[in-house]
C-alpha positions in Angstrom: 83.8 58.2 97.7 81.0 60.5 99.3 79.5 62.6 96.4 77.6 64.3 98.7 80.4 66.2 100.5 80.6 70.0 99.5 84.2 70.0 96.9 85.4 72.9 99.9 84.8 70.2 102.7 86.8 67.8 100.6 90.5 66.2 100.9 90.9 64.6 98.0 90.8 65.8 94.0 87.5 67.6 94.5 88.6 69.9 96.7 91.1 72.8 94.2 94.0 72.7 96.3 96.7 73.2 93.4 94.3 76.5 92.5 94.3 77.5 96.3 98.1 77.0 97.1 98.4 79.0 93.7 96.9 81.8 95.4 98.6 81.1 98.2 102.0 81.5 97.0 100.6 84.8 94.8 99.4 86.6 98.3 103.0 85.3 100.5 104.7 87.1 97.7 102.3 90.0 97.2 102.3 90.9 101.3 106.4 90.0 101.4 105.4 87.8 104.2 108.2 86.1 105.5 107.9 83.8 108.9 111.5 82.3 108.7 112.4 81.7 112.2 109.1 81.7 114.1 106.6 79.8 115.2 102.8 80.5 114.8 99.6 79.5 116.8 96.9 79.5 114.8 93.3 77.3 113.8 93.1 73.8 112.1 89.4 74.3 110.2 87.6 73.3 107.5 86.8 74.5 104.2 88.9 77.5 102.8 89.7 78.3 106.4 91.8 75.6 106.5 94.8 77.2 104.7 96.0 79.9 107.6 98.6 77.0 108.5 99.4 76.3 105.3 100.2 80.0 104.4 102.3 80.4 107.6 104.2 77.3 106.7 104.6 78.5 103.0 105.8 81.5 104.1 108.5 80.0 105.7 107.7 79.3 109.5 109.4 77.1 111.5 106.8 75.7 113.5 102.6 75.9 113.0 100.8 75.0 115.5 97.2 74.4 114.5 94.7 73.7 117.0 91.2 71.8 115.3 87.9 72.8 117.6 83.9 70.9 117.5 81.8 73.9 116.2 78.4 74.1 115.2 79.7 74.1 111.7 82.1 71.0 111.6 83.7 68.1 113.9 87.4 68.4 114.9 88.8 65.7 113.2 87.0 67.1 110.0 89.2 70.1 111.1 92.4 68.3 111.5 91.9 65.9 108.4 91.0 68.9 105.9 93.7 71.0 107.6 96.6 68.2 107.4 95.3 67.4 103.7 96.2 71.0 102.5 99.6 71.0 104.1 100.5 67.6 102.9 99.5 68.9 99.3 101.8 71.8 99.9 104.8 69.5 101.4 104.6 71.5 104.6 103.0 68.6 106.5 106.1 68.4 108.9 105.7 71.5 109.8 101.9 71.5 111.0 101.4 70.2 114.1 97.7 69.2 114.8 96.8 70.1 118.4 93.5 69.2 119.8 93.6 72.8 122.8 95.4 75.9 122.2 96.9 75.3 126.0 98.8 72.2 124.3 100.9 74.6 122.4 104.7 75.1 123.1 103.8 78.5 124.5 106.7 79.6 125.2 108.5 79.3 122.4 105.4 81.2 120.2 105.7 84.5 118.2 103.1 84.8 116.4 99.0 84.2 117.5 96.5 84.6 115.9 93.0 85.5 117.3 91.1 82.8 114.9 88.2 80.5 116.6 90.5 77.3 117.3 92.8 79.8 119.3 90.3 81.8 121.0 90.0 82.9 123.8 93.5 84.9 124.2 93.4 85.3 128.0 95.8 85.2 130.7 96.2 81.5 130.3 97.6 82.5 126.8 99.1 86.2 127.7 101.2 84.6 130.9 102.7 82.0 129.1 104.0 83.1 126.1 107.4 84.9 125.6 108.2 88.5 125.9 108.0 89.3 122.4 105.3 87.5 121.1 102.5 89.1 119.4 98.5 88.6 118.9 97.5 89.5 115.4 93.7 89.9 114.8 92.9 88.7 111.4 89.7 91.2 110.8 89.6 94.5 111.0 89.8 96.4 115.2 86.0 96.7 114.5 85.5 92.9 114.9 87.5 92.5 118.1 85.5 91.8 121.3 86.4 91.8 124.7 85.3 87.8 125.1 87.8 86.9 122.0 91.4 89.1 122.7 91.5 89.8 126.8 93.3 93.4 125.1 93.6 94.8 128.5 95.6 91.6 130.2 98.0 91.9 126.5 99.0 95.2 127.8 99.5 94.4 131.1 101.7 92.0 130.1 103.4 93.6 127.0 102.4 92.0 124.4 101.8 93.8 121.2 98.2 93.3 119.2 97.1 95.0 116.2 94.5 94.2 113.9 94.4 94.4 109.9 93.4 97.6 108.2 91.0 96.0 105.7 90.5 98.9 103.7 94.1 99.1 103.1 94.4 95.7 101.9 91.4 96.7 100.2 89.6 93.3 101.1 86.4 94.9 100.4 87.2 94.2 96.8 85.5 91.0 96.9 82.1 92.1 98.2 80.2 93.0 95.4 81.1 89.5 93.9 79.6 88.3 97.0 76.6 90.4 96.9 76.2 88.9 93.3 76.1 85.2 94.2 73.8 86.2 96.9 71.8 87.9 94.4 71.6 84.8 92.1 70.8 82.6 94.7 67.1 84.1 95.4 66.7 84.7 91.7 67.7 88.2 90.9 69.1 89.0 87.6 71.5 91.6 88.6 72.0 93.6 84.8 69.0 95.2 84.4 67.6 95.3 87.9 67.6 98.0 90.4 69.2 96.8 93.6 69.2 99.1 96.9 72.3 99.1 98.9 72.1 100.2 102.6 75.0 100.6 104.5 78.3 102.8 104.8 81.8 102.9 104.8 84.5 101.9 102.2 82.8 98.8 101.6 79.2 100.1 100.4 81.3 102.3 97.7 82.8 99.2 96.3 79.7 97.0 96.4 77.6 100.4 94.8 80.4 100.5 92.0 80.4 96.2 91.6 76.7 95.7 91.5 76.1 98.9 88.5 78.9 98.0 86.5 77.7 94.4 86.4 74.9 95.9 85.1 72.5 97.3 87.6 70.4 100.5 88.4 71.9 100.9 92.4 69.8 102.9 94.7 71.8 104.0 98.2 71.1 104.8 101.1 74.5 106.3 103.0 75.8 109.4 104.9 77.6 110.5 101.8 76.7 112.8 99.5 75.0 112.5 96.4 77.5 113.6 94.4 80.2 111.1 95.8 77.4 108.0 95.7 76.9 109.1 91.5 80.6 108.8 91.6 80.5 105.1 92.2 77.3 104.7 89.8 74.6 105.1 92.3 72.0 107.2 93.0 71.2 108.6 96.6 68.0 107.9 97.8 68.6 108.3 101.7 70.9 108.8 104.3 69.8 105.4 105.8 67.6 102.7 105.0 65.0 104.3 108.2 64.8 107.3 105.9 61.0 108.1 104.7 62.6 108.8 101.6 64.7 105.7 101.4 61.3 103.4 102.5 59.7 105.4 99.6 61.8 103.7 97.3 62.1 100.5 98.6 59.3 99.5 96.1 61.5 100.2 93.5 64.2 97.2 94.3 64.1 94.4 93.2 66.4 93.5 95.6 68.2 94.9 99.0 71.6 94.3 99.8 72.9 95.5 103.4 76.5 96.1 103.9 77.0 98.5 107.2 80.5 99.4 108.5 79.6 98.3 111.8 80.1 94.2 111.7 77.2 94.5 114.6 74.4 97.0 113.7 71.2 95.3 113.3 69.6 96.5 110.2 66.4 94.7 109.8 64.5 93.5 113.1 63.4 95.3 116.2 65.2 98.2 116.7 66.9 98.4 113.2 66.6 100.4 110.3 63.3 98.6 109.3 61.9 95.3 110.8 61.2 92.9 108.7 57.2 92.9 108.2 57.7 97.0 107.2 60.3 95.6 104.6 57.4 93.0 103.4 54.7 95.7 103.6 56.7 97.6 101.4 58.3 95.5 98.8 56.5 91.5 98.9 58.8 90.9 96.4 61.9 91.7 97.8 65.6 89.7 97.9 67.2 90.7 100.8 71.0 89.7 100.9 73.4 90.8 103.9 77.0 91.1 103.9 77.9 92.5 107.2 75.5 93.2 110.3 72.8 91.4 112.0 69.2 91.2 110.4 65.8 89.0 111.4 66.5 86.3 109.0 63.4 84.3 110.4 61.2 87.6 110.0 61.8 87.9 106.8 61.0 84.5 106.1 57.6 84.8 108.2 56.9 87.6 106.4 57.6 86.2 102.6 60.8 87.3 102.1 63.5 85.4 100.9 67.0 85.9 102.2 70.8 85.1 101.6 72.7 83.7 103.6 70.6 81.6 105.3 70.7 79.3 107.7 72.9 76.3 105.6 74.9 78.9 103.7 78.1 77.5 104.3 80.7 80.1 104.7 83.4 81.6 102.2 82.4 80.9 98.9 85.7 81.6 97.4 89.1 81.2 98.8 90.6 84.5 97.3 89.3 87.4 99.8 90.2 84.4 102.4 93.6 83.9 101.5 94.0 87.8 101.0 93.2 88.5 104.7 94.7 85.8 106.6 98.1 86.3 104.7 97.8 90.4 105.7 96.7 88.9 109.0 100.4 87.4 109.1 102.1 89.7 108.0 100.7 92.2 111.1 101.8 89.7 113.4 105.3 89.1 111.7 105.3 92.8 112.0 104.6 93.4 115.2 106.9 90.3 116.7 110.0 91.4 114.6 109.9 94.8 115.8 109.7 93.4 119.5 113.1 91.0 119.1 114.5 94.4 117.9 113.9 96.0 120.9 110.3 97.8 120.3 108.1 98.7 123.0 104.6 97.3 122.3 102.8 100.4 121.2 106.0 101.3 119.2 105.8 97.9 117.6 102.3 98.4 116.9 102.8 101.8 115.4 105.9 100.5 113.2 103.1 97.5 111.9 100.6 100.3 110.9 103.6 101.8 108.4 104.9 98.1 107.3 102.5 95.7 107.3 98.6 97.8 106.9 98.0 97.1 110.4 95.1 98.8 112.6 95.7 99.6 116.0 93.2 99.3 119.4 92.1 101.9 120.9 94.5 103.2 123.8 92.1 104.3 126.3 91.0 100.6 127.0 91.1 101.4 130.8 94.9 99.4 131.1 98.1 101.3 131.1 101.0 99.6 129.2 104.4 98.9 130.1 
């Protein structure tokens, strides 16, 4: 036995799998997801991302069809061998079918597709192939789609329904100031009793303001909102962003800096951000800078004597919870949006019908690409 492995990279007793299909079964029955009668392309991965199969199988599907990919992260057989260790453990092994290229898929007979990294990209090869009332779910939020991942525009050429998950709905930002707490840890900050800045905006900030001072912390903010809503969640405004003289005034004050933007791309420390990352050490030497969302100069900081989380080794999801959460919501959009086309549903109607029964998000309709 190799006691080096990380217990989320295992398949055997190390790994919790009785705890994760536990939270499995909790989330199937929590979204109503129910896949009886369809057949799913999705991603054999590793870690907690291996259990999107496994959910679709739990929840009753037919067939899963799980294709295993060589990232930076992790081999393809590590894929396939994590993937088919969680579904054996739930006794949907039969089920799973390990596929080494999303083109290897049964495509016609698919339903449901979901826009994770094994299946990616969803292009014509993918679009032309499957039947007439399948459906592409995106398992983040519309805000993380990109062009290069879902070919949106050849979907509605050839009527096939997408929608994405409304996360804030599904309230999956519920998780993030636990997050923002392990990051916290990590570099050494004890969060009750210290005074931690959060930069960002959005739903999520609110929740990770309201996390980080009931755990015990003074929160300094800097967001559009008011200050009156930011004392609402426990924190007190010190800027409307983290460029603010006001909010670089402050800085000093932090023992630590957590970013959490809306938008999953804004750059928020580096050339061009909010601060680059020798102002932030100027500033604050002493500073713990942890990101949840966005992109920020994570070699700066470190040039500059600042230590960061996550960094380069971070492996990803640190618990399977907010996983699970999104992935089952994930299915659910796409069991949504499939059932409503075998009824009879136009796409956009069947994407409009997913927004009322199953938190979905739709696209933008002005993509340039009329639909049928």
């Amino acid at each position: 036995m190799n006691d080096t492995v990380d217990p989320r990279d295992a398949s055997d007793d190390r790994f919790p799998g009785r705890q994760v299909l536990r939270l499995i079964r909790r989330a199937i029955e929590r979204h109503r997801l129910d896949l009886t009668g369809l057949r799913v392309l999705t991603e054999a991965s590793v870690g907690y991302r291996r259990v999107t199969p496994v959910i679709a199988a739990l929840a009753g599907a037919e067939a899963v069809y799980a294709v295993g990919r060589d990232s930076v992260r992790s081999a393809r057989k590590d894929a396939e061998a994590q993937t088919a260790y969680l579904a054996t453990l739930a006794g949907v092994r039969d089920r799973v079918q390990l596929l080494p290229t999303r083109l290897q898929a049964p495509l016609a007979t698919i339903d449901v597709i979901t826009d994770l990294p094994g299946v990616r990209p969803i292009d014509e090869s993918i679009a032309r192939n499957v039947g007439e009332t399948a459906a592409v779910t995106l398992m983040r939020g519309v805000a993380h789609w990109r062009t290069g991942d879902v070919d949106v525009a050849a979907c509605r050429r050839l009527s096939i329904a997408v929608a994405g998950v409304d996360e804030d709905a599904v309230d999956i930002y519920r998780y993030l100031p636990m997050e923002a707490v392990w990051g916290l840890l990590q570099l050494g900050v004890e969060v009750v009793g210290a005074t931690i800045l959060v930069a960002g905006d959005g739903p999520a900030c609110g929740k990770v303001v309201r996390g980080l001072a009931q755990a015990g912390a003074r929160v300094l903010v800097t967001a559009p909102e008011g200050a009156g809503r930011i004392s609402l969640y426990g924190g007190e405004k010190a800027g409307d962003n983290l460029g603010d003289a006001a909010a670089r005034g402050r800085l000093a004050e932090a023992d630590g800096l957590v970013l959490c933007p809306a938008q999953p791309d804004l750059r928020t420390i580096g050339a061009g951000a909010w601060m680059d990352a020798a102002e932030v050490a100027t500033t604050a030497p002493h500073l713990a800078v942890v990101s949840l969302a966005g992109e920020f100069d994570r070699r700066g900081l470190s040039v500059a004597g600042l230590r960061s989380w996550p960094g380069d080794a971070t492996p990803g999801d640190l618990l399977p919870q907010p996983l699970i959460e999104l992935h089952t919501a994930g299915l659910k959009v796409g069991e949504a949006l499939t059932r409503a086309r075998r009824r009879g549903s136009s796409p956009l109607a069947a994407e409009q019908l997913a927004v009322g029964e199953a938190h979905a998000e739709q696209l933008p309709k002005d993509l340039g690409t009329p639909r049928r």
